[in-house]
C-alpha positions, 0 to 999 in steps of 0.5 A: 821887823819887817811887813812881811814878818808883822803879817805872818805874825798877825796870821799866826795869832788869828789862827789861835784866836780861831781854835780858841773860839771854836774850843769855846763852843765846847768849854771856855776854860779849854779854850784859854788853855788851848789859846795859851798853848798855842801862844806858847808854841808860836813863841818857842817857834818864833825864838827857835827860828831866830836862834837858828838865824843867828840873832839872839 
């Protein structure tokens, strides 16, 4: 893994960190489910781009 992909990963969780604290405003269980989501799609993504690669 390289530094490049360590950022864009760094990024992509201050982004949910993000959302979920501006859900929190709003509701604290929305925002762990909105959180969750979001983590879920960041891993579906990050396996999807991977198997597209060719590394499993």
């Amino acid at each position: 893994m390289n530094l490049t992909t360590m950022l864009d990963l760094v990024g992509a969780l201050l982004l949910i960190v993000a959302v979920a604290l501006a859900v929190a405003a709003w509701s604290v269980p929305a925002a762990l489910g909105a959180a969750g989501a979001a983590l879920l799609l960041l891993s579906w993504t990050v396996d999807k781009t991977k198997k597209g690669r060719g590394r499993t």
